[in-house]
N, C-alpha and C positions, 0 to 999 in steps of 0.2 A: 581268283587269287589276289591277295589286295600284297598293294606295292609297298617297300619298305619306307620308313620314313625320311624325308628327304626327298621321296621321290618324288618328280614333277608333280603329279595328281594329289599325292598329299601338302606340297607347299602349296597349290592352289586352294585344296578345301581347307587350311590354315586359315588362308588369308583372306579367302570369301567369310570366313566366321569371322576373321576380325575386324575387317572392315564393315558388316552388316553390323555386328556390337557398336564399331564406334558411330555410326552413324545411328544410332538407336532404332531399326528401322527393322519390321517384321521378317521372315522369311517370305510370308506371302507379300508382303509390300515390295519388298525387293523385287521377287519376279514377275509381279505385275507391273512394277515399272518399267523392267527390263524385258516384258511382253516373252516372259517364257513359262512355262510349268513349274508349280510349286512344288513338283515332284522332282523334274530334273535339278532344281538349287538343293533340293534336299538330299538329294541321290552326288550332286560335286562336294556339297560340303562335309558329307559322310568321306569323302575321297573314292566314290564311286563314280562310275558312266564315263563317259566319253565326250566330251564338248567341245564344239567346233569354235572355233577364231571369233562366228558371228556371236559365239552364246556368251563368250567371256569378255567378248569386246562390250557389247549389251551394258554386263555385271559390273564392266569397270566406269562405261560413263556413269549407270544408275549409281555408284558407291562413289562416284567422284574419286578416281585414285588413277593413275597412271596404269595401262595397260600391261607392260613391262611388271609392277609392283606387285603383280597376281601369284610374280614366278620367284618372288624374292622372299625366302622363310624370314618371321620373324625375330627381330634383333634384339636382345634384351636392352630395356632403356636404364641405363645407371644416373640420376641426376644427383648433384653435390652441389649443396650452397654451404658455401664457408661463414664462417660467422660475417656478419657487416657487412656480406653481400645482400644482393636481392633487393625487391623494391620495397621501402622503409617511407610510413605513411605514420606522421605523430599526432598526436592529440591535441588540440585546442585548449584546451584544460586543463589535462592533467599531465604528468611527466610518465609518457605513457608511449609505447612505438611500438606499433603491430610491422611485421617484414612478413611478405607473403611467401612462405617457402611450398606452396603446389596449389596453384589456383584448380578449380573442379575440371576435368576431362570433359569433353564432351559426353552425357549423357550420366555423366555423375555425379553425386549432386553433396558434394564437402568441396570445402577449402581449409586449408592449414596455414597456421599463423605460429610464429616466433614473437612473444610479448618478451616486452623489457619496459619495466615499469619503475619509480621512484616514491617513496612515502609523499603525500600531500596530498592534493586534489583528487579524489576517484574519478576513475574512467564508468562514467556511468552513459548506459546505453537505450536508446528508446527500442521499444519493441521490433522486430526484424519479421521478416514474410511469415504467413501463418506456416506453423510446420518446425519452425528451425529448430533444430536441438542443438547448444554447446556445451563441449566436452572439452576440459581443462584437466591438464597436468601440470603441476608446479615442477620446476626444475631447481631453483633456491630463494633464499630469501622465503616472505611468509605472505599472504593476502587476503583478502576476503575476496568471496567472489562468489558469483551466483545471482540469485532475484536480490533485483532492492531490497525490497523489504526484510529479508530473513538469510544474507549470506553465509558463506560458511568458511570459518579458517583453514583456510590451507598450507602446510608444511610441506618440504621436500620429496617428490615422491606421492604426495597425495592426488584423489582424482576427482572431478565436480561434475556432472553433468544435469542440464538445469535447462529450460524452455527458453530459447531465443526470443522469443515474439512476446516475453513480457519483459519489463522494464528489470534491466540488469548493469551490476556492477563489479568491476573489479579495481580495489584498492589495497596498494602495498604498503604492506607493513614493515618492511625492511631495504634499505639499500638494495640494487643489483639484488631486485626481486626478478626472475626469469621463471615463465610458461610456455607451454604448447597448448595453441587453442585450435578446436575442429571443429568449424563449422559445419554442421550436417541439415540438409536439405530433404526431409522428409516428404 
């Protein structure tokens, strides 16, 4: 008979799955680190079996979390950055200010940026790690943006995505030109 949720054994296999995600680490890695069967993690995190103190004490050094954190369901995370907060990094060149509104998780592999840009100078970019994809939404004002060579306008609302790792720019065309850019790590 499996237990209702909430119940001790299902907050534990919650949290054994979330803590093995954020640590990006296999199931079998996990229990070989924590010198148990990759049966018995697979059998807690279903929210089955029966584990003693030694199996979970094991699970919480190998996952790095507090022993206690096993029995605590997880919290939904609400994060809010208001405009003008957050850490606000400007351009050299051009009248250009990335603020980092969620840098990557562990094991994931974006970050998201809040542009606020000004007509003059482009923000022009050298190539970034093989892999990278950026995805641009414009929020107002108007810009080019995309590869050097061949940008594309963008208006309110519209969306660009275009290979990081080759030489890119973004330049505004309007006053109180605003985007959201995601960085994605392929």
């Amino acid at each position: 008979m499996s237990q209702p949720p909430g119940a001790p054994l299902a907050v534990v296999a919650a949290s054994l799955q979330r803590e093995r995600r954020r640590t990006g680490l296999s199931l079998a890695e996990v229990a070989r680190r924590a010198g148990i069967a990759k049966s018995t993690l697979s059998q807690l995190e279903s929210g089955a079996g029966n584990p003693s103190v030694e199996t979970l004490w094991a699970l919480s050094v190998t996952l790095d979390v507090p022993f206690a954190q096993l029995f605590e369901p997880a919290r939904p995370r609400v994060q809010v950055i208001r405009r003008g907060e957050g850490p606000a990094v400007a351009s050299e060149r051009a009248d250009y200010v990335a603020t980092v509104l969620s840098a990557s998780p562990p094991n994931a592999r974006r970050d998201i940026y809040l542009i606020a840009a000004q007509p003059g100078e482009p923000r022009a970019s050298d190539p970034h790690m093989p892999g990278v994809v950026e995805h641009v939404v414009l929020s107002s004002g108007r810009a080019l943006v995309g590869l050097t060579d061949d940008p594309v306008e963008l208006a309110p609302g519209d969306y660009v995505a275009y290979p990081g790792d080759l030489p890119h720019v973004f330049r505004a065309l309007e006053p109180g030109t605003v985007a959201v850019l995601v960085s994605e790590h392929v």
